[in-house]
N, C-alpha and C positions, 0 to 999 in steps of 0.2 A: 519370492520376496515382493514386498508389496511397493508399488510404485509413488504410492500415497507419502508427500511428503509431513514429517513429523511438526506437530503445531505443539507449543504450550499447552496447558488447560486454562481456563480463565482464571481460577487462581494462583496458577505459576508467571501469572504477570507481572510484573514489576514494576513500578513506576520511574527509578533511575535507567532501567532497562531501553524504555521507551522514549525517555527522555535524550538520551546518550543518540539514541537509534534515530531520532525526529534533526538531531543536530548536525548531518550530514545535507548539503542541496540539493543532492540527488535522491535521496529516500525522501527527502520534504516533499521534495516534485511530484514521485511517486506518490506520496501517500493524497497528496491535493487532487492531484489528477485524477484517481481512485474516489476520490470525496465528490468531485464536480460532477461523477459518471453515474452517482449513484442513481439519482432521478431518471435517469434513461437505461440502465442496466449496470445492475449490482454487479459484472465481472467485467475487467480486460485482461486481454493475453498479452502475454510477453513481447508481442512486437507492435505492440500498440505505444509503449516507452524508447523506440527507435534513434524517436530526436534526440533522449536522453543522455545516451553515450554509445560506446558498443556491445553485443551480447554478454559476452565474457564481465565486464564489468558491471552489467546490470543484473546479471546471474546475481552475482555476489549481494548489490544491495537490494533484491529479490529475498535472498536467503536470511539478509539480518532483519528486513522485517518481519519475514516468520517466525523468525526463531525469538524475536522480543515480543510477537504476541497482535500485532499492529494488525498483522495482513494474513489472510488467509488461500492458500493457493490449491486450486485445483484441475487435476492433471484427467484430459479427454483425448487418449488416443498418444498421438504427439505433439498438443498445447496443453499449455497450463494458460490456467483461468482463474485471477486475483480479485479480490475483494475483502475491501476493509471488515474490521472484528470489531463492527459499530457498537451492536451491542453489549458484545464483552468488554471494552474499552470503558463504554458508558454507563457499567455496572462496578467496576471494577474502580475507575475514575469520574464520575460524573461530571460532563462539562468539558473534560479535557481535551478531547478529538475536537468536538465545535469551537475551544476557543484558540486552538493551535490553526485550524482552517482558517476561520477568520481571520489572523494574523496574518497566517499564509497569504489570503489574499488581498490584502493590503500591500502587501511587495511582493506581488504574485510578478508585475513587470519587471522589479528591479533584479527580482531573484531569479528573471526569466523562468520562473514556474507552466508557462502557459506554451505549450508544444500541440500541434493537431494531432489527437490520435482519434481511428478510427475506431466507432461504437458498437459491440459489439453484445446482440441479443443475448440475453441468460435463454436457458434452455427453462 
């Protein structure tokens, strides 16, 4: 059985899907956080969203951004290693990642979006 967790394809995306998905503050967080990292390294792992909540709950909104297409996760050993589906988003959506980010970071303080996580090299 394969350990690889199950992703959409780019066109099983949805756009209510992702919508629905972006309007919790904890996947927001996640998904800005993941946006901020890009420039220094396209993945982080799952304990890199710590300040976010606790495992068990961050499982969970880990899981709905894959499954709506948002985030892609990949499993090294025993970490998983996320990064955003920039280009399927932006093929899919044009625009729409960059102008949900930017929002994002306009009430990145109020929505306390902004947690230390540490960066972690892509392979």
């Amino acid at each position: 059985m394969s350990r690889t967790p199950l992703h959409p394809t780019r066109e099983q995306i949805e756009l209510p899907m992702v919508l629905d998905c972006l309007s919790d503050p904890i996947r927001l967080a996640i998904v800005y956080q993941l946006a901020q990292q890009e420039r220094v390294s396209s993945e982080l792992r799952c304990g890199d969203f710590s300040g976010l909540g606790a495992k068990s709950n961050l499982a969970y909104h880990f899981a709905k951004l894959r499954e709506c297409g948002l985030m892609q996760t990949r499993v090294a050993g025993t970490n998983r290693f996320m990064r955003l589906r920039r280009e399927d988003l932006d093929v899919r959506f044009p625009g729409l990642l960059d102008a949900v980010i930017k929002s994002a970071a306009k009430d990145a303080e109020r929505l306390q979006l902004v947690v230390g996580c540490d960066v972690v090299e892509a392979d």
